[in-house]
C-alpha positions as CSV (number, residue, x, y, z in Angstrom):
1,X,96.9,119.8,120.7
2,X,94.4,121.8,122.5
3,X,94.3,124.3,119.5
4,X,94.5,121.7,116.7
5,X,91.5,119.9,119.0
6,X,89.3,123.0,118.4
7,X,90.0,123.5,114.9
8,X,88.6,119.6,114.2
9,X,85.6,120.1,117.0
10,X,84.9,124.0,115.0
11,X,85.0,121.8,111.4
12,X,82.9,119.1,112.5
13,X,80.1,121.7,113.8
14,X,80.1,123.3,110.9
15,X,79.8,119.9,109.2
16,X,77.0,119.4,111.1
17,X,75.0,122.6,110.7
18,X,76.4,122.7,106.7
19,X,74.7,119.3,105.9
20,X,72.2,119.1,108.0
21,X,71.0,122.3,106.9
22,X,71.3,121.2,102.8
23,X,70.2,117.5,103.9
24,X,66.5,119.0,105.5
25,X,66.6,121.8,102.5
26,X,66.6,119.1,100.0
27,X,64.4,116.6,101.7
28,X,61.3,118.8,101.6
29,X,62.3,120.3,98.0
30,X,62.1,116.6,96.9
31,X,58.7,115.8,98.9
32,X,57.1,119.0,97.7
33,X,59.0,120.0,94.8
34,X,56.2,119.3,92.1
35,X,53.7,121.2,94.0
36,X,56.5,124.4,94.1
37,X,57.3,124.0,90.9
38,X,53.5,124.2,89.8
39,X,53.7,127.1,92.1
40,X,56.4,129.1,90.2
41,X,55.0,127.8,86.9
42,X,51.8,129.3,87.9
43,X,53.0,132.7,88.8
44,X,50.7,136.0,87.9
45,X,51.6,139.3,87.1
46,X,50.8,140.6,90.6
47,X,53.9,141.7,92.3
48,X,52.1,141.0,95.6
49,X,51.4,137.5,94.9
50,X,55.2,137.1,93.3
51,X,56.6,138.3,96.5
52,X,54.3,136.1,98.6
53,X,55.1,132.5,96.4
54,X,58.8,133.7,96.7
55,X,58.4,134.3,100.8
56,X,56.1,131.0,101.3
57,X,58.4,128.7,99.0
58,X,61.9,129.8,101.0
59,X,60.0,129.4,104.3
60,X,59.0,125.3,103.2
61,X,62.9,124.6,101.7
62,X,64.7,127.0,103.8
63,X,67.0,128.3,101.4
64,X,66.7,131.7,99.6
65,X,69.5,130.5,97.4
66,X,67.4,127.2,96.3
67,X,64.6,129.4,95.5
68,X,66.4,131.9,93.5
69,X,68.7,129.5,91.5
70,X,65.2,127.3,90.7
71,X,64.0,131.2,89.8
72,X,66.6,131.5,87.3
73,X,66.2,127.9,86.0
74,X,62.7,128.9,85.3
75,X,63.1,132.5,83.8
76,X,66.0,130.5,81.5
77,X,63.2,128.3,80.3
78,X,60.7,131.0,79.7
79,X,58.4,129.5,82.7
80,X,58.7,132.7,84.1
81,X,59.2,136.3,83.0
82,X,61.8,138.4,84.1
83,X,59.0,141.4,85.8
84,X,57.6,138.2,87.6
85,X,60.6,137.2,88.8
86,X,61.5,140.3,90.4
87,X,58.9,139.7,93.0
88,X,59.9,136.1,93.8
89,X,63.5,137.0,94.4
90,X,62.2,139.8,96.9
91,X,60.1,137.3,98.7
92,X,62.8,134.6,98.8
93,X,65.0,137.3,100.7
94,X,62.3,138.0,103.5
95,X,61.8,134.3,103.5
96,X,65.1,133.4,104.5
97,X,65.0,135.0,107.7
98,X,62.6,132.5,109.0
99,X,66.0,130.1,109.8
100,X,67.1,132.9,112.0
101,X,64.0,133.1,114.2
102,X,64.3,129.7,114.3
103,X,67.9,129.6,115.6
104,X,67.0,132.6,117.7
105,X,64.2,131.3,119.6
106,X,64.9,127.8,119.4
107,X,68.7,127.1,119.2
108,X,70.0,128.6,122.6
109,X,66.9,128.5,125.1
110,X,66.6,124.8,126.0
111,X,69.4,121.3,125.4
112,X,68.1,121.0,121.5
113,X,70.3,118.1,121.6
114,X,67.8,116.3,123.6
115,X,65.3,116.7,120.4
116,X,67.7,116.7,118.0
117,X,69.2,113.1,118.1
118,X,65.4,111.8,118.2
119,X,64.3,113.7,115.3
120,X,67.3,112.3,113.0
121,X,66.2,108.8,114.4
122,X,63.0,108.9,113.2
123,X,63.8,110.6,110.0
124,X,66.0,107.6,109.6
125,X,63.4,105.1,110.0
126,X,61.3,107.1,107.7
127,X,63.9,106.4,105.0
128,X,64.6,103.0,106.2
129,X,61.6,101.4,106.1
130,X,60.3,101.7,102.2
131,X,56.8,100.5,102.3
132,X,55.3,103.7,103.7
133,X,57.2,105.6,101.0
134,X,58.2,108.9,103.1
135,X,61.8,108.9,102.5
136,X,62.0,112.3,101.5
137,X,60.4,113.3,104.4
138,X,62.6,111.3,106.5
139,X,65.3,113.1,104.4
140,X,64.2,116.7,106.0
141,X,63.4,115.2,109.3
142,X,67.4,114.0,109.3
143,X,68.4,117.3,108.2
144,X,66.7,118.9,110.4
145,X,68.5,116.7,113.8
146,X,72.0,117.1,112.2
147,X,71.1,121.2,111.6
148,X,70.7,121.3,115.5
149,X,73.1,119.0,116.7
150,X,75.8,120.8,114.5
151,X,74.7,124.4,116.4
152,X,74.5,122.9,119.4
153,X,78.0,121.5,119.2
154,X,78.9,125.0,117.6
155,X,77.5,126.8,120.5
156,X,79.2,124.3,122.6
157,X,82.9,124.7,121.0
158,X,82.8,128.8,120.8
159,X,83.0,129.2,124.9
160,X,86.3,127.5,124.3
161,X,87.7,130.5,122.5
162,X,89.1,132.5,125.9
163,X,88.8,136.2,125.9
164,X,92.5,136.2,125.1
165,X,92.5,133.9,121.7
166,X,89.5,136.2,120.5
167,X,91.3,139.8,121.4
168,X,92.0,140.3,117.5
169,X,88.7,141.2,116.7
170,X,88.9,144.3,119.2
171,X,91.0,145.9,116.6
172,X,88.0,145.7,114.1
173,X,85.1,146.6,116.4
174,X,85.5,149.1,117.4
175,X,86.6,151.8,114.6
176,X,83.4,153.7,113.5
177,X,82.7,152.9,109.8
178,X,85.8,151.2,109.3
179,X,84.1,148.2,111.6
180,X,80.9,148.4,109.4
181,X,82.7,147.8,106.4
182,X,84.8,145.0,107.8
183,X,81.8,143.2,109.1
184,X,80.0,143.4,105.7
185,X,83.2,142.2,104.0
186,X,83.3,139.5,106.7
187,X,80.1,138.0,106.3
188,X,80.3,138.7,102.6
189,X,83.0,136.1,102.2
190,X,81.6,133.7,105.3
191,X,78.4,133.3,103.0
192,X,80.2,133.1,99.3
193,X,82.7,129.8,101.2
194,X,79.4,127.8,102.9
195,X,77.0,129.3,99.8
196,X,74.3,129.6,102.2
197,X,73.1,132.5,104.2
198,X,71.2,131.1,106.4
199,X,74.2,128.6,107.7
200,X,76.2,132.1,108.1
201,X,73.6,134.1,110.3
202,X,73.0,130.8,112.4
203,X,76.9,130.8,112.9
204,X,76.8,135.2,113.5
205,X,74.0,134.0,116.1
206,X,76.0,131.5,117.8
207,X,79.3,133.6,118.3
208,X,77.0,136.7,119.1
209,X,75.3,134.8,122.0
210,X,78.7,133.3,123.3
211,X,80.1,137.3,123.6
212,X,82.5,136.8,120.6
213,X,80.5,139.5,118.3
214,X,79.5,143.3,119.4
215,X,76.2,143.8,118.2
216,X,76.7,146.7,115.7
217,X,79.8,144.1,114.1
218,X,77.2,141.0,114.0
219,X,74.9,143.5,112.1
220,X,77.1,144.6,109.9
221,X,77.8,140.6,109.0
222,X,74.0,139.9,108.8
223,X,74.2,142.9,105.8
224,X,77.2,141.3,104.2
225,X,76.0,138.1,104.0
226,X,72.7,139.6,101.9
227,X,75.0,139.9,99.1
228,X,77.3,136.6,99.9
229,X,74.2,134.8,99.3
230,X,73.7,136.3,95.5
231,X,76.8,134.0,94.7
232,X,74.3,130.8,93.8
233,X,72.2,133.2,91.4
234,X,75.2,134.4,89.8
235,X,76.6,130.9,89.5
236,X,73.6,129.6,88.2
237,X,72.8,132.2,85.3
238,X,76.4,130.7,83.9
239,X,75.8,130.5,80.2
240,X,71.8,130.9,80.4
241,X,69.8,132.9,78.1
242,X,69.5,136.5,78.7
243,X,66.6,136.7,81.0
244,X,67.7,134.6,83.0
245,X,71.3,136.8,83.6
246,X,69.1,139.4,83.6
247,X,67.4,137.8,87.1
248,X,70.8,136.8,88.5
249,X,71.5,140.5,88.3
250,X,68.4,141.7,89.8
251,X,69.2,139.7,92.7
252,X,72.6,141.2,93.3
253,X,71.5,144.8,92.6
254,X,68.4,144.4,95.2
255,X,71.0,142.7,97.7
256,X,73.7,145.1,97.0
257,X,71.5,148.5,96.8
258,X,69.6,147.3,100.2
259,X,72.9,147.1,102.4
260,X,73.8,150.2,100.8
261,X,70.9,151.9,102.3
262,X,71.2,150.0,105.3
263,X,74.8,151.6,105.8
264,X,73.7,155.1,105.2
265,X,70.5,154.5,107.9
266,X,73.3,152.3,110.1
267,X,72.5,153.8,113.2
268,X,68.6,154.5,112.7
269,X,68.1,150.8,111.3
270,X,69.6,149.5,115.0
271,X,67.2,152.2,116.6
272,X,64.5,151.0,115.3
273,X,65.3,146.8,116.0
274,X,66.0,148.0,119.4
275,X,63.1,149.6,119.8
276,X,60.9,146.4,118.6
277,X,62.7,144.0,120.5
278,X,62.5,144.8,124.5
279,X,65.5,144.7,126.8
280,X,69.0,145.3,126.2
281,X,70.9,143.8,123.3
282,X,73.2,141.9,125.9
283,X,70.4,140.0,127.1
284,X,68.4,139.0,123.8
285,X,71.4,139.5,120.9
286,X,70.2,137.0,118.9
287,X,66.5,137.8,118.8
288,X,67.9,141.4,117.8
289,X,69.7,140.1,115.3
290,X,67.0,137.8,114.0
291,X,64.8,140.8,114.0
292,X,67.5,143.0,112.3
293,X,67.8,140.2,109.7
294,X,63.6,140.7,109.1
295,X,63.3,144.7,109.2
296,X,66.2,144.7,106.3
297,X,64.7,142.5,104.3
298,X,61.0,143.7,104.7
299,X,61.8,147.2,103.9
300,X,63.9,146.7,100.9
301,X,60.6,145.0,99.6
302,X,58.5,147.6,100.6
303,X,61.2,150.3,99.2
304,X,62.0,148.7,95.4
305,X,58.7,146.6,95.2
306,X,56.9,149.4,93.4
307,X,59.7,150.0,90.6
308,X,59.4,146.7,88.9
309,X,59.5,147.7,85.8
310,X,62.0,150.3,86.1
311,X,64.1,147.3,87.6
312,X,63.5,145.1,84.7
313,X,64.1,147.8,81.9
314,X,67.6,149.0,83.8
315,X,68.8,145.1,83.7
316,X,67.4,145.1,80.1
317,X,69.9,148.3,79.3
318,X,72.6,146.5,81.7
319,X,72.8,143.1,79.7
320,X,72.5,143.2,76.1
321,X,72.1,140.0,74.2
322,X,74.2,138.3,73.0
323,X,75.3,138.3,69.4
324,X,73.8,134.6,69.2
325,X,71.5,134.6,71.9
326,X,68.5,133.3,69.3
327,X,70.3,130.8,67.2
328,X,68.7,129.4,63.9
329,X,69.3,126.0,65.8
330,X,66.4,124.8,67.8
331,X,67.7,123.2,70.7
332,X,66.3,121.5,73.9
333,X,68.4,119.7,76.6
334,X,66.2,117.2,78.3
335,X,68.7,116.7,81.3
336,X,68.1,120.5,82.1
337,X,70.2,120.3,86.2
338,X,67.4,122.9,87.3
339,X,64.5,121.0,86.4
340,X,65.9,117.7,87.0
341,X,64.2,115.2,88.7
342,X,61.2,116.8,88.6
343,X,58.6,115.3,85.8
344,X,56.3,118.3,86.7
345,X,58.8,120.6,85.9
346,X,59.5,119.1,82.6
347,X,56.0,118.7,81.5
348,X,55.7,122.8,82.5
349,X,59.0,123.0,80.0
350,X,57.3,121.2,77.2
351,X,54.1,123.5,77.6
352,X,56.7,126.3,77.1
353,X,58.2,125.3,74.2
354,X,54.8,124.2,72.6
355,X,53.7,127.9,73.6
356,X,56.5,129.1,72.1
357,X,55.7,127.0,68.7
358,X,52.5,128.8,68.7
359,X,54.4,132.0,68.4
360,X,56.1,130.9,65.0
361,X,52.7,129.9,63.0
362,X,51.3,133.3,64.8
363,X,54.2,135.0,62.7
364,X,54.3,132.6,59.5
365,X,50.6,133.7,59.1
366,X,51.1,137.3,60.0
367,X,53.5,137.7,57.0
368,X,51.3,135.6,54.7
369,X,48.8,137.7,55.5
370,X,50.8,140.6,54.6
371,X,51.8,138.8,51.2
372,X,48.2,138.7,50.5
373,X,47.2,142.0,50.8
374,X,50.4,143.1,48.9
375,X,51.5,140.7,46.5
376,X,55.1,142.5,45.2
377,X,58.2,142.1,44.9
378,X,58.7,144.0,48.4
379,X,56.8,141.2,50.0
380,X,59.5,138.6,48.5
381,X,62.5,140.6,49.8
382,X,61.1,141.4,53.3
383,X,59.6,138.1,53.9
384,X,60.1,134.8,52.2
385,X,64.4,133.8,53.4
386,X,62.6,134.8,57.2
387,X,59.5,132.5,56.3
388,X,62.3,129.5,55.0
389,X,63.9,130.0,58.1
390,X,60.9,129.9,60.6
391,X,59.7,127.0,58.3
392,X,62.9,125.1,58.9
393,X,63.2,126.3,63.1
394,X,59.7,124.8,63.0
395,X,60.9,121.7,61.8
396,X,63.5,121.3,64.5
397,X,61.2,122.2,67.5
398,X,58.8,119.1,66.4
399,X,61.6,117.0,66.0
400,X,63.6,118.4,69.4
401,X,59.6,118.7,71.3
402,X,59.0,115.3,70.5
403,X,62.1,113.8,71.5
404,X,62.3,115.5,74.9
405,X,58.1,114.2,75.5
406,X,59.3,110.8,74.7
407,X,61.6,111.1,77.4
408,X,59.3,112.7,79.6
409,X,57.4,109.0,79.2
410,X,60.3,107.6,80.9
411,X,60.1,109.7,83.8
412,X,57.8,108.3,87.5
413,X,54.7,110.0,86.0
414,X,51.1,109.1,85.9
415,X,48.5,108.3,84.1
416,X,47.0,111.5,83.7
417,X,50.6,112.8,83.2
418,X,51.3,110.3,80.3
419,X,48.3,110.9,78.4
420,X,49.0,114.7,78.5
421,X,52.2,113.9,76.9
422,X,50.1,111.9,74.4
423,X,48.3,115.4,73.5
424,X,51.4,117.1,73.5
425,X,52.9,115.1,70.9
426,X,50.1,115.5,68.7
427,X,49.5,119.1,68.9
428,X,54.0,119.5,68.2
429,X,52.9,117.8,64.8
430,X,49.5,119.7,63.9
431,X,52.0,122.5,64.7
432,X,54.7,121.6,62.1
433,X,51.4,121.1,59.9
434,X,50.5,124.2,60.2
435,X,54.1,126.2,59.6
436,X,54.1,123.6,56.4
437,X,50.7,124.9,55.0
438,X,51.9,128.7,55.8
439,X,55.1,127.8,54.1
440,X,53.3,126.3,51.3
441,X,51.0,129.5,50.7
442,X,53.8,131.9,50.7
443,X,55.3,129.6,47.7
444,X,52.1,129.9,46.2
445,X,52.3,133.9,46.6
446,X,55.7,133.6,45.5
447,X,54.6,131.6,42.1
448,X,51.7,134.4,41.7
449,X,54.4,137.2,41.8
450,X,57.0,135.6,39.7
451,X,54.4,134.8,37.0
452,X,53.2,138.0,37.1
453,X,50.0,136.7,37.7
454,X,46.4,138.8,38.2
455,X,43.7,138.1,40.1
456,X,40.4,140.0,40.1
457,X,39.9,142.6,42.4
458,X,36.7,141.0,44.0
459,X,38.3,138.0,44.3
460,X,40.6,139.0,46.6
461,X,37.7,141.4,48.4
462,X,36.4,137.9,48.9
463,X,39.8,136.4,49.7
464,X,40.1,138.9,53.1
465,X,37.3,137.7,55.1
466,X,38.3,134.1,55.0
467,X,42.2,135.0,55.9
468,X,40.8,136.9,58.8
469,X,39.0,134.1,60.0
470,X,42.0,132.1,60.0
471,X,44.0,134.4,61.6
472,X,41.2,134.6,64.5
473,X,41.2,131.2,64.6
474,X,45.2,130.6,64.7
475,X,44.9,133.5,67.3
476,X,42.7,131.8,69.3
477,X,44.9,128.7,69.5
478,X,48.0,130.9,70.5
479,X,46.1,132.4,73.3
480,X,44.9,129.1,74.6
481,X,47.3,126.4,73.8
482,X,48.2,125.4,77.1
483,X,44.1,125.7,78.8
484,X,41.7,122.9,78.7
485,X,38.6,123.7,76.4
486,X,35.5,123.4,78.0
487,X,32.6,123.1,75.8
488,X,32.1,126.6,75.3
489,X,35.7,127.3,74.0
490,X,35.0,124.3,71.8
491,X,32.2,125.7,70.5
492,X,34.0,128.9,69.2
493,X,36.6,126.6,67.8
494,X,33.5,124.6,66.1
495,X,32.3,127.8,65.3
496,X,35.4,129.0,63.6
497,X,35.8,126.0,61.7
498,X,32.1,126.0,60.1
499,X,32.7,129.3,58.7
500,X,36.0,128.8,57.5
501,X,34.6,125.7,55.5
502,X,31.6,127.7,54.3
503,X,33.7,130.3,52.5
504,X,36.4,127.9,51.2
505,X,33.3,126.2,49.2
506,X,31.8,129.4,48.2
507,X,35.1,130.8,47.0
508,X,35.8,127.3,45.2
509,X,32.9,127.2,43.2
510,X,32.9,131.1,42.0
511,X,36.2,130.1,40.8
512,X,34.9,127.3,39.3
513,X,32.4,129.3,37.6
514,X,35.5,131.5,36.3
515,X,37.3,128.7,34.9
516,X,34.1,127.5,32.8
517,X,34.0,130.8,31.6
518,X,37.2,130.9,29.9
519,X,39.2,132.1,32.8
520,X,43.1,132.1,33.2
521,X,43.2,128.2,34.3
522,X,46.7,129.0,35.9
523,X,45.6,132.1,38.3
524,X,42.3,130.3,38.9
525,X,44.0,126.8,39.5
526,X,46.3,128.7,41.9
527,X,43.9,130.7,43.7
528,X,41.9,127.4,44.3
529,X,45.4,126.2,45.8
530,X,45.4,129.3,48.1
531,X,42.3,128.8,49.3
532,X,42.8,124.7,49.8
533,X,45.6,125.5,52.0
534,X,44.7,128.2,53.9
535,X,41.6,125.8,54.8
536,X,44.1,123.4,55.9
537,X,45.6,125.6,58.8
538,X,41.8,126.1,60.2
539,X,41.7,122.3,60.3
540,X,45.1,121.9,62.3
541,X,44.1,124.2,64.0
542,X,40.6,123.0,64.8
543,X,42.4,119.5,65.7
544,X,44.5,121.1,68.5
545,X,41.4,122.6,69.8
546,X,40.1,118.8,69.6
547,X,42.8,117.3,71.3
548,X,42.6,120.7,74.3
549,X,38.8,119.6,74.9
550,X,40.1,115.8,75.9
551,X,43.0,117.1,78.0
């Protein structure tokens, strides 16, 4: 009884610390999450500044695995890039050690159970009462009491393990390397069954300071549960794009290659927490552990921080697409399980995918351009069954764009919030308009070609000019679809516009002119054609620029 007694009391603590630990995690993730999201969303290319977001967002949610599974979800959306990503999943990993200071300095020095029952009560009446509308606070604050009641009641259940019913783990603490390797393996799997590494070192904490753990056997745990905790990444990347495996793997490599270090330095990496934490390890265990838990982390950052890109390019080599990774199916899952909930988050998904629309008029009028300046047969082969299909891929992103915005109208948003989805959905379908008119001008080029048709040389002389200031002026769009126009931005839209008109009539009438001379009326009728439509795509495009001043 006395055995089967502990076993409940050993559950139940872990319970505890387990739920109160997710229950505080999630609480604060739901009261700040648009706010981190934005963060994310927001991230530069500065390593610096990605390792600093990852390290301040895993210090407010208190769980490196919450930050790097929401790192994946973004990368798998395109929110993110996989060389800023790197630098967040560093940070997330010094960030995380915060919970062990905490424990350290906090869980063992004073009754937190006197604190700890208060705190869940008024976290409860937080949640309770529904008029002040701080329930997710409440949530974290509830979290929080059960995270210290469950290690205090683990502290208070491991004196009950006797000298005598611990004696097994002599055997593995004392054999050189052998012990190293068991205690990685051991706090490996600990952290892979609770999927949390910070819930594992507060447990290695509490069975160090009741005398059940050496110190060099508790370190080697703190290094195994580096990689345990790589588990949620790896779980997460589960049938994601590319990228986003490509993260997941960054994270285990960066665990993985950091306790390998930390093996071959053992002995100097104890040194050196020794020497920053006075006194000897029997009397402060846990704060050595909480600092070995820091220095790890901290100088794996400083070590692989500067080789970024040779990180990204070696996952690139690692993972290969696959063989339909880009399918000619447009599809977009509104009910996306790492953005849910979250109608930040989703707007930031939209402004992806309407970024990413951009990209396919960029390359419709790059290869119309090129059908312009060489109108052949080779200009057929290489181009027009890739300028159906982006056509057509185009088509499906309005459709699959607008759908998910209309959803995102359902979502607790506001008013600012709705009338950016208003703009979104316009822009999707000046988009489309625009992949329509380059569609349309390739057919035209097609016709040309097919007919054999000719076309003065100065005509087309005349032609260039006003494709390139189309192409400026889709380019222009494409590099600042997702920006509010001020008024100067507006005026270079305006700008761009005004001159675009100005040659479309000029080259109108000279054609005109043409035609009254006895002109082809076919390759004069079609050139007007050409240079209707290409107008068109300056007007879409001036439209969007339109609808970005009002946003």
């Amino acid at each position: 009884m006395n055995a089967a007694n502990f076993i409940f009391q050993l559950i139940g603590s872990l319970g505890f610390l387990l739920y109160g630990m997710k229950m505080m995690s999630d609480g604060i993730q739901k009261s700040a999450g648009e706010s981190l999201h934005r963060v994310l969303g927001l991230m530069t290319g500065n390593r610096v500044f990605a390792v600093l977001t990852g390290l301040f967002i895993t210090m407010i949610i208190q769980s490196s695995s919450a930050t790097t599974v929401m790192v994946v979800s973004f990368v798998n959306a395109g929110l993110l890039t996989l060389k800023q990503s790197i630098g967040v999943i560093f940070g997330a990993n010094i960030g995380t050690t915060i919970t062990a200071w905490i424990v350290s300095l906090f869980g063992f020095n004073f009754d937190i159970s006197l604190f700890a029952i208060p705190v869940f009560g008024i976290g409860y009446f937080l949640t309770f009462i529904k008029r002040i509308h701080k329930e997710t606070i409440g949530e974290a604050f509830m979290g929080f009491g059960l995270l210290f009641l469950g290690l205090d009641l683990l502290s208070s259940t491991m004196p009950e393990m006797s000298a005598d019913n611990m004696s097994f783990l002599a055997q593995f603490t004392d054999n050189g390397a052998l012990s190293i390797g068991i205690g990685i393996l051991a706090g490996l799997i600990l952290t892979v069954l609770i999927h949390s590494s910070s819930a594992s070192t507060a447990i290695i904490l509490t069975m160090s300071y009741n005398k059940m753990l050496p110190w060099e056997f508790a370190a080697a745990m703190v290094l195994g549960s580096n990689i345990g905790t790589t588990i949620d990444a790896v779980l997460a990347a589960i049938g994601t794009k590319v990228n986003a495996r490509r993260a997941a793997l960054i994270h285990v490599l960066f665990n993985v290659a950091g306790t390998v270090l930390a093996v071959i330095f053992f002995h100097p990496l104890l040194a050196l927490v020794d020497m920053l934490v006075p006194g000897p390890v029997e009397d402060s265990i846990t704060t050595h552990i909480a600092m070995l838990h820091t220095v790890f982390n901290l100088s794996n950052t400083i070590i692989f921080l500067p080789f970024t890109t040779q990180i990204a390019r070696l996952t690139e080599r690692l993972i290969k697409p696959k063989s339909d990774e880009t399918p000619d199916v447009y599809h977009l899952d509104f009910t996306d399980p790492g953005l849910k909930g979250n109608a930040a988050a989703y707007l930031m998904r939209a402004e992806k995918e309407i970024a990413d629309m951009t990209e396919v008029v960029a390359r419709m009028f790059s290869r119309i351009n090129d059908g312009i300046n060489n109108r052949t047969k080779a200009f057929l082969d290489q181009h027009m069954q890739e300028l159906a299909k982006e056509e057509s891929y185009a088509d499906q992103m309005k459709e699959g764009i607008s759908n998910f915005l209309v959803h995102c109208m359902d979502l607790p948003i506001n008013d600012k919030q709705r009338a950016n989805i208003s703009d979104m959905l316009r822009i999707v379908d000046d988009l489309e308009s625009m992949t329509d008119d380059c569609y349309t001008v390739a057919l035209l080029l097609q016709r040309s070609i097919d007919k054999h048709m000719s076309f003065a040389q100065e005509d087309m002389e005349r032609l260039n000019p006003y494709v390139d200031l189309a192409k400026q002026f889709v380019h222009f769009i494409k590099d600042n679809i997702n920006k509010h126009f001020d008024e100067e931005r507006l005026r270079q839209a305006q700008n761009l516009e005004d001159q675009i008109d100005l040659f479309r009539k000029n080259l109108k009438r000279v054609a005109r002119k043409r035609l009254e001379k006895g002109a082809d009326v076919k390759s004069e009728l079609l050139y007007i054609d050409l240079v209707r439509n290409i107008e068109k795509i300056g007007d879409r495009a001036f439209s969007i620029s339109e609808t970005l001043f009002r946003t």
